[in-house]
C-alpha distance (Angstrom), angle and dihedral (degrees) to the residues before:
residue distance angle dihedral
X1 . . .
X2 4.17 . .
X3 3.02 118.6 .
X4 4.18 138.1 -177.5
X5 3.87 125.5 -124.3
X6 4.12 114.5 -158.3
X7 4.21 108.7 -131.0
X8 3.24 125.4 -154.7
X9 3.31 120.5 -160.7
X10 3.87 127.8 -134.5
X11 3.43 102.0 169.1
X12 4.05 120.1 127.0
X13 3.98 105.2 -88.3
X14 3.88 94.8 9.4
X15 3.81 94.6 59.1
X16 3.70 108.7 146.5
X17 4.37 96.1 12.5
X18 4.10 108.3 138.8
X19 3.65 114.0 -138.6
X20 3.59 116.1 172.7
X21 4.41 119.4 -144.7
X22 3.69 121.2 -141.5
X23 3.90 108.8 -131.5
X24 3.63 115.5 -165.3
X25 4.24 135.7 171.2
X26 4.12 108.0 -105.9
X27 3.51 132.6 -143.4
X28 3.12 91.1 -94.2
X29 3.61 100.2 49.8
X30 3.91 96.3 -110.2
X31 4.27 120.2 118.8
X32 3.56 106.8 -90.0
X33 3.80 123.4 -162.6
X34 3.96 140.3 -160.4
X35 3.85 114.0 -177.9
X36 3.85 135.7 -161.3
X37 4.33 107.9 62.1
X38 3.47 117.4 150.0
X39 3.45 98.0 -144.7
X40 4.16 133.7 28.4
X41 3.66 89.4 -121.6
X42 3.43 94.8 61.0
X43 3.91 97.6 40.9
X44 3.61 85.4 56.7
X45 3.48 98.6 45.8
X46 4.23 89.9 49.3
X47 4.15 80.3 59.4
X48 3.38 96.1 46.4
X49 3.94 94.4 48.6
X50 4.12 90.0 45.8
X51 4.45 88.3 53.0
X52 3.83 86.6 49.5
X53 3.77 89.0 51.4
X54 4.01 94.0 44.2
X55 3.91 80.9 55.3
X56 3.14 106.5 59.1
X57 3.84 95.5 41.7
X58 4.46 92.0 -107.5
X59 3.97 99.0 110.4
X60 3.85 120.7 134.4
X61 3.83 110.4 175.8
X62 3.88 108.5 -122.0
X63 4.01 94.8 -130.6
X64 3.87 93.0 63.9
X65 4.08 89.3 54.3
X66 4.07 84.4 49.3
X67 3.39 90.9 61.3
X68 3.86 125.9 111.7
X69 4.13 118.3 -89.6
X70 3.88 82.6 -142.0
X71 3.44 96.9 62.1
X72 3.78 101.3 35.8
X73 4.53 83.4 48.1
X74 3.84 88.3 58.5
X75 4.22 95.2 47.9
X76 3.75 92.6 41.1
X77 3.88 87.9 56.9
X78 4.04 94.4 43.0
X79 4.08 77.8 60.9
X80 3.81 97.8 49.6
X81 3.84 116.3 86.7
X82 3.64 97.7 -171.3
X83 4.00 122.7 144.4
X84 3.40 121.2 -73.1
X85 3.38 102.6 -110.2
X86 4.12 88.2 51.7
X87 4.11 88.8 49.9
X88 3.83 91.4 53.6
X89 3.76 96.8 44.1
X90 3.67 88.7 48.5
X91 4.21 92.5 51.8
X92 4.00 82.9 46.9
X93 4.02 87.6 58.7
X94 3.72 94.3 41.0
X95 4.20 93.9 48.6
X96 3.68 103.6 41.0
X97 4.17 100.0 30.2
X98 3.20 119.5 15.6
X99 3.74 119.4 29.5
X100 4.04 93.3 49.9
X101 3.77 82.7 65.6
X102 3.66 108.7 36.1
X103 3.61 107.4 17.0
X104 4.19 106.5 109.4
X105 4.68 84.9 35.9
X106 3.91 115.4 112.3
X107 3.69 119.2 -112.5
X108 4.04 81.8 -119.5
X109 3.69 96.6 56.1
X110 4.25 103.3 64.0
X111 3.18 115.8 117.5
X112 4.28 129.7 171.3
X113 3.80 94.1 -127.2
X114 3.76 92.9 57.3
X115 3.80 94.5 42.5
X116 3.83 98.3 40.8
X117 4.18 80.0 56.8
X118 4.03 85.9 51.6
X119 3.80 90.3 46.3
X120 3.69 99.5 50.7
X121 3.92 87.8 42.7
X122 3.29 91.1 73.0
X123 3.75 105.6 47.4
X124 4.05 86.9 108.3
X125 3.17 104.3 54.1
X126 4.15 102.7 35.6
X127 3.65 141.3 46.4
X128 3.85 112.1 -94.8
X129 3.89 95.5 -126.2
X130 4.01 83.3 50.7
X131 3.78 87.7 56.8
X132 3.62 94.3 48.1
X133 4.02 91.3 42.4
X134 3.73 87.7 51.0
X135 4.00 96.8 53.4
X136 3.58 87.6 46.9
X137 3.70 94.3 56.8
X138 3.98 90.3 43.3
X139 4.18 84.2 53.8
X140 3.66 92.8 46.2
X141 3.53 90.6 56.2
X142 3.65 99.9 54.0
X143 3.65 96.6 42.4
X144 4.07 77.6 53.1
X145 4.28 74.7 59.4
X146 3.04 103.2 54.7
X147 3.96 100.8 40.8
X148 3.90 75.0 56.7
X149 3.53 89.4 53.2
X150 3.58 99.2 -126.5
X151 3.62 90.8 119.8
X152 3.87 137.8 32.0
X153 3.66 98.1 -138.6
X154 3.69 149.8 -4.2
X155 3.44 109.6 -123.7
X156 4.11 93.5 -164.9
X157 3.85 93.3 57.8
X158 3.59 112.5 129.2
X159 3.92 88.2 0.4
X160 4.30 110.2 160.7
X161 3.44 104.6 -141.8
X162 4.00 111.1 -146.0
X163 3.78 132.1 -180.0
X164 3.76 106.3 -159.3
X165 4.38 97.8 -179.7
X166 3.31 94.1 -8.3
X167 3.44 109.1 70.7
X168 4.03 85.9 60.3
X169 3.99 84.7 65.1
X170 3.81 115.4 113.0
X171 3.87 126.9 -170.1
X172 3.95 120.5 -82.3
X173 4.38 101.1 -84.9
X174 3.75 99.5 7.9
X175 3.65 114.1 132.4
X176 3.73 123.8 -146.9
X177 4.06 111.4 -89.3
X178 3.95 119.8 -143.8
X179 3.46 100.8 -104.5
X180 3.88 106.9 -105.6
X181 4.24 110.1 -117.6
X182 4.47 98.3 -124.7
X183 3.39 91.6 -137.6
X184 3.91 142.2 68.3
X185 4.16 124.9 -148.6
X186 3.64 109.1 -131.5
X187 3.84 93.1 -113.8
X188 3.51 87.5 62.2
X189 3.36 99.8 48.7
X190 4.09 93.8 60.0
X191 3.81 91.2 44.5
X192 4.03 88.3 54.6
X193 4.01 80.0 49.4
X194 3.31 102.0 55.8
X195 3.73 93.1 33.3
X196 4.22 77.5 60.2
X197 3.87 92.7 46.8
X198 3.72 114.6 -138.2
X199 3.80 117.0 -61.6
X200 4.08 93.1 52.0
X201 4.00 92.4 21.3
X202 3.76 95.2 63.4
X203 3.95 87.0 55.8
X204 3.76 80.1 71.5
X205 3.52 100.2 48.5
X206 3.70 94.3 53.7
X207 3.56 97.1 50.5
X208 3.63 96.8 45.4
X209 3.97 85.4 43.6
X210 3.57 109.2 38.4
X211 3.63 102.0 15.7
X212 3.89 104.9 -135.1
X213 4.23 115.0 164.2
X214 3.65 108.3 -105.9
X215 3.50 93.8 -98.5
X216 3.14 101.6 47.7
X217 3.92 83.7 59.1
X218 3.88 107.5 50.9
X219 4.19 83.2 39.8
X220 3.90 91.9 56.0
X221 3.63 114.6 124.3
X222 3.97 123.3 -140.2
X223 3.99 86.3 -126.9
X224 3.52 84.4 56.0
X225 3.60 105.5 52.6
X226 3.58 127.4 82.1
X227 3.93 97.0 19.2
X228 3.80 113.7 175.5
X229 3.80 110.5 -116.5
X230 4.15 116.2 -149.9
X231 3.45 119.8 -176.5
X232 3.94 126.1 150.3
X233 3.68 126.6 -105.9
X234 3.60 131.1 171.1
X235 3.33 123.5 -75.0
X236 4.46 88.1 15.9
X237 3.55 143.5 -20.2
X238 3.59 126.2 -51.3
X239 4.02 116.4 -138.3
X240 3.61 137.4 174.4
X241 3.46 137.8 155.5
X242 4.30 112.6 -105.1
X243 4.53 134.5 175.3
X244 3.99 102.5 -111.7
X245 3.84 107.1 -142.0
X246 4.22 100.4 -152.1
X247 3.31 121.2 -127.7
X248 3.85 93.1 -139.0
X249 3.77 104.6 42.8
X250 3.97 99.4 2.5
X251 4.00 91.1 131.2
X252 4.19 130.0 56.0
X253 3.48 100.1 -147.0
X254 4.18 129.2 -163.3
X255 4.14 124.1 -167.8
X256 2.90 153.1 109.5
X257 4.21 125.8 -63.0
X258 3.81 99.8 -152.4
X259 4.17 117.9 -168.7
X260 3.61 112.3 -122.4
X261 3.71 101.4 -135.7
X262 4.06 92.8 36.3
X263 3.62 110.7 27.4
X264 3.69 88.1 -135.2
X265 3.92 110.9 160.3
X266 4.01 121.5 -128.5
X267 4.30 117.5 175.0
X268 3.48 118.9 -126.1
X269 3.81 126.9 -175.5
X270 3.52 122.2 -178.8
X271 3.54 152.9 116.4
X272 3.97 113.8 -68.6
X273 3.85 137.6 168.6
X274 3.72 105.5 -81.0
X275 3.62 131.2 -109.2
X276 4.05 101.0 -55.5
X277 3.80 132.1 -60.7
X278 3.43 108.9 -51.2
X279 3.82 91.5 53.6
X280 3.81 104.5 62.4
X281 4.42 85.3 83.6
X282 3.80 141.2 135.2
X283 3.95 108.9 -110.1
X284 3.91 105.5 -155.3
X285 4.24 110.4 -132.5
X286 3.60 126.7 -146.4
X287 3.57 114.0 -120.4
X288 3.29 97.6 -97.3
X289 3.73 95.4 55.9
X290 3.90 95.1 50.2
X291 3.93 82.5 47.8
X292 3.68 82.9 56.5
X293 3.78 105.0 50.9
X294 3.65 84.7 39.5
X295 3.39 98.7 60.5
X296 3.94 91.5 41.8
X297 4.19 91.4 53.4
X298 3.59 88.8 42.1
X299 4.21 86.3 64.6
X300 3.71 100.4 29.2
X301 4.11 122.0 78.0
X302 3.76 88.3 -170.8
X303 4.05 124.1 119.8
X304 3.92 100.8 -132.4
X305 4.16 122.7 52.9
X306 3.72 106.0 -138.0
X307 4.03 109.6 39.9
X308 3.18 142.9 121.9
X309 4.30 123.7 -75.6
X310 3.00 95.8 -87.2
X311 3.84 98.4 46.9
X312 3.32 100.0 -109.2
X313 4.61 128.6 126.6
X314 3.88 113.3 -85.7
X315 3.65 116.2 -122.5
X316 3.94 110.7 -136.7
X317 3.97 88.7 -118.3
X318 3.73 99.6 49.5
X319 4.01 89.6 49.6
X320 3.70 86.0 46.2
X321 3.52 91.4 58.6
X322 3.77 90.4 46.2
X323 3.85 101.3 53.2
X324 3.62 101.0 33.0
X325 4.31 95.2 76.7
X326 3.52 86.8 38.4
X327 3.36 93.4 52.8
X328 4.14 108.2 39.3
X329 3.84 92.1 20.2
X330 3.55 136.2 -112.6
X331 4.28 146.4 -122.3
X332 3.64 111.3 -103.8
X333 3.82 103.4 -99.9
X334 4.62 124.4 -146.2
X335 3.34 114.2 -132.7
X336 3.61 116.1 -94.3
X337 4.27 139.2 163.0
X338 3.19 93.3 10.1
X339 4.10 96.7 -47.8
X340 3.35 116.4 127.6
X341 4.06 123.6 -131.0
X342 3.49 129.2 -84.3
X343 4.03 139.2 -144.8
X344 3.73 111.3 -119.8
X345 4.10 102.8 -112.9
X346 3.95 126.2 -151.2
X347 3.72 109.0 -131.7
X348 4.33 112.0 -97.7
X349 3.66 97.3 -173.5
X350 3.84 111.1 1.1
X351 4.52 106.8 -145.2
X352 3.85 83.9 2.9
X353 4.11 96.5 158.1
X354 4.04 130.5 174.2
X355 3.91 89.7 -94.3
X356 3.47 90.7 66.4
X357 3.30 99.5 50.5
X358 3.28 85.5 52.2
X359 3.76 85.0 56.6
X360 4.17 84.7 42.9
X361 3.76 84.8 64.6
X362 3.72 97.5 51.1
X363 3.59 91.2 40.5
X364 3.48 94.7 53.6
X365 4.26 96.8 45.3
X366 4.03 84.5 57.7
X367 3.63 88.9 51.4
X368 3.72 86.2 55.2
X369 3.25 103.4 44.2
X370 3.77 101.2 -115.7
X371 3.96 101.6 173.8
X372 3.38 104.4 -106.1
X373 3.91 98.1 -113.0
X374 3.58 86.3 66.0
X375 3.71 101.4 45.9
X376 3.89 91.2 52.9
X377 3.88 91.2 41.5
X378 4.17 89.6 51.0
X379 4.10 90.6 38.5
X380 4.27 87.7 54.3
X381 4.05 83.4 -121.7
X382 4.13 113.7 137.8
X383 4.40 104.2 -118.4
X384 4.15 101.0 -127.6
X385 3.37 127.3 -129.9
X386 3.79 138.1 39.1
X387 4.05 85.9 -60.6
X388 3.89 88.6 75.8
X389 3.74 83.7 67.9
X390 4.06 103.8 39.7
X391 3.85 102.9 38.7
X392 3.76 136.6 43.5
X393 3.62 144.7 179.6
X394 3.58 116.7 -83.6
X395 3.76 133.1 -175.6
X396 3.79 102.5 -90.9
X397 3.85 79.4 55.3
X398 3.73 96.2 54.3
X399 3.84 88.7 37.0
X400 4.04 90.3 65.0
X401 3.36 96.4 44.7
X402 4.47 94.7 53.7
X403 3.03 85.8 40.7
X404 3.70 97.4 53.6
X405 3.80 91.9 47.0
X406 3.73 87.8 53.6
X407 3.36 95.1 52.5
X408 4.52 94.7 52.2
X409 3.84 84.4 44.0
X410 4.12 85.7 56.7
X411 3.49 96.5 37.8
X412 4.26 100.6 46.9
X413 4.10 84.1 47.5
X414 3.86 89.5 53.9
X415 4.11 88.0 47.0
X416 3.92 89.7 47.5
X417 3.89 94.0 39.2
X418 3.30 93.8 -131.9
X419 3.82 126.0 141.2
X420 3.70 97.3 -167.1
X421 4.04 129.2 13.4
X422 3.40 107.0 -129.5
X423 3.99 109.5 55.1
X424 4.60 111.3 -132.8
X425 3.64 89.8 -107.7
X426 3.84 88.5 70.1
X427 4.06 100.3 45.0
């Protein structure tokens, strides 16, 4: 049974206040105690409420919600296993947005007006979709709390974050950027190709053509590349040549390894699963393509496909630097330090990146038509519904959509007059 217990203060400045202390029976059959009521009613009251809730199974014990968010952020991540990639974006979030502001606040004390306010404060100085990713981490992590039961509720769940004004804020001296067009035409595409010559330009190709995430390309295995395809169809057996992204070590992956306790950053790169499920896949080629990669094995001793001269793993940054001026152009450049000089070049795609080529891809198999099953299946995406389950692609299906590809690759090389992409002076 509850009870209340008078206190008397004899601290310096409060000697002589009477606060009364709610003492109730815990779950586990021990004296439990919550000080600081006014008045005995309410003390007793408090105790009552917290026996009800033992009852009935729905107790939380008020010091767990009091603890810090900090704290509680950094053992909710030691619990996740995501992939790496997700883990180091997520300490990014944490580090530079979210635990400057919340850090030292209980678990108990969020609240959506106060972090809507935070949110919207930060609509100068941060991209909106970092914003959003940001409050979605911060929610995450106290829905972690309360399936830990160190809360009752998450008051953010299911929170829409808008940004009436502010979301039209830019940073202090940043000028407006043309907005980038998210998808190349297929004439463009082989002129960025050649303009890249044939180790780095056939990166291109494939991504525009077959659609693979970046690093699922540059972690592509010669064993895995050009993998027949049977399937039967009526009246034979369909064939055709595909890129099998491994379910083991489909994906080269680059981040950050951050320590637990310290947050202290170590780099890995290496080969990981890929993405999830649907994304370890054969992607069929059109002849040309296999013709491609054929050719390109046929000179090349080295164990991965798409890599750099000398055979060795891109890093994201050097390949940035690398498609960027052949993408939005460049000044011609004199020779200088030992670097030789450069033609001037007129931008082909200006902020054309790997994502959207990836996007290229998907763009382009809606222009054609590719039955949707397919295009998901090819693109590593999971097809929604109940239709995932009853229907599936078949080989008249992947027929169309090689075929299809073909047919672009054809028809841009008539536009461009070309007979071959890469020009002799570049083989």
């Amino acid at each position: 049974m509850a009870y209340a217990e008078k206190r008397v203060s004899e601290a310096t400045g409060k000697k002589g206040k009477t606060t009364w202390r709610a003492r109730f029976l815990g779950p586990d059959g021990k004296w439990k105690s919550e000080p600081g009521f006014p008045t005995k009613l309410t003390a007793e009251r408090y105790g009552e409420e917290q026996e009800a809730a033992i009852r009935a199974g729905r107790w939380i014990d008020p010091k767990l919600g009091r603890a810090r968010f900090g704290d509680w952020a950094i053992e909710w991540l030691q619990a996740q296993s995501p992939r790496g990639r997700t883990t180091d974006n997520r300490w990014n979030l944490l580090e530079y947005h979210v635990l400057p502001r919340w850090s030292d606040t209980a678990l108990i004390a969020f609240n959506w007006f106060e972090v809507e306010a935070w949110a919207r404060s930060l609509a100068g100085s941060a991209a909106e979709s970092t914003i959003r990713d940001a409050v979605g981490l911060l929610s995450r992590i106290l829905t972690g709390a309360v399936d830990a039961r160190r809360i009752p509720v998450n008051h953010l769940y299911n929170r829409r974050l808008t940004f009436p004004g502010a979301a039209a804020k830019k940073p202090a001296g940043r000028a407006d950027k043309p907005a980038v067009v998210p998808y190349a035409t297929t004439e463009n595409v082989l002129r960025l190709a050649r303009r890249m010559g044939p180790n780095n330009g056939l990166h291109i190709v494939a991504a525009a053509f077959a659609g693979p995430r970046w690093e699922e390309l540059v972690g592509l295995h010669r064993d895995n590349a050009l993998v027949l395809r049977e399937q039967d169809e009526d009246g034979g057996r369909f064939t055709c040549p595909t890129i099998r992204i491994d379910p083991d070590v489909g994906a080269l992956a680059e981040y950050a390894v951050r320590d637990p306790e310290t947050g202290k950053r170590t780099s890995f790169r290496g080969l990981e699963p890929p993405k999830n499920e649907k994304s370890a896949r054969q992607i069929d080629l059109p002849p040309f393509l296999a013709a491609l990669i054929a050719e390109h094995l046929d000179g090349r001793p080295h164990e991965y496909v798409f890599t750099t001269a000398t055979g060795k793993w891109w890093w994201r940054n050097a390949w940035w630097e690398v498609i960027r001026p052949a993408a939005d152009g460049r000044p011609a450049r004199p020779p200088g330090r030992g670097r030789p000089a450069c033609e001037a070049w007129k931008p082909i795609h200006p902020g054309l990146t790997m994502r959207l080529l990836r996007h290229t891809h998907d763009t382009w198999q809606a222009e054609e038509d590719v039955h949707p099953l397919l295009s998901h299946e090819q693109a590593g995406h999971k097809y929604p519904g109940i239709k995932a389950k009853y229907q599936h692609p078949t080989a008249p299906m992947r027929r169309h959509r090689i075929d299809a590809f073909q047919r672009r690759y054809e028809r841009a090389m008539d536009h461009l007059g070309w007979e071959t992409i890469w020009e002799d002076s570049q083989k």
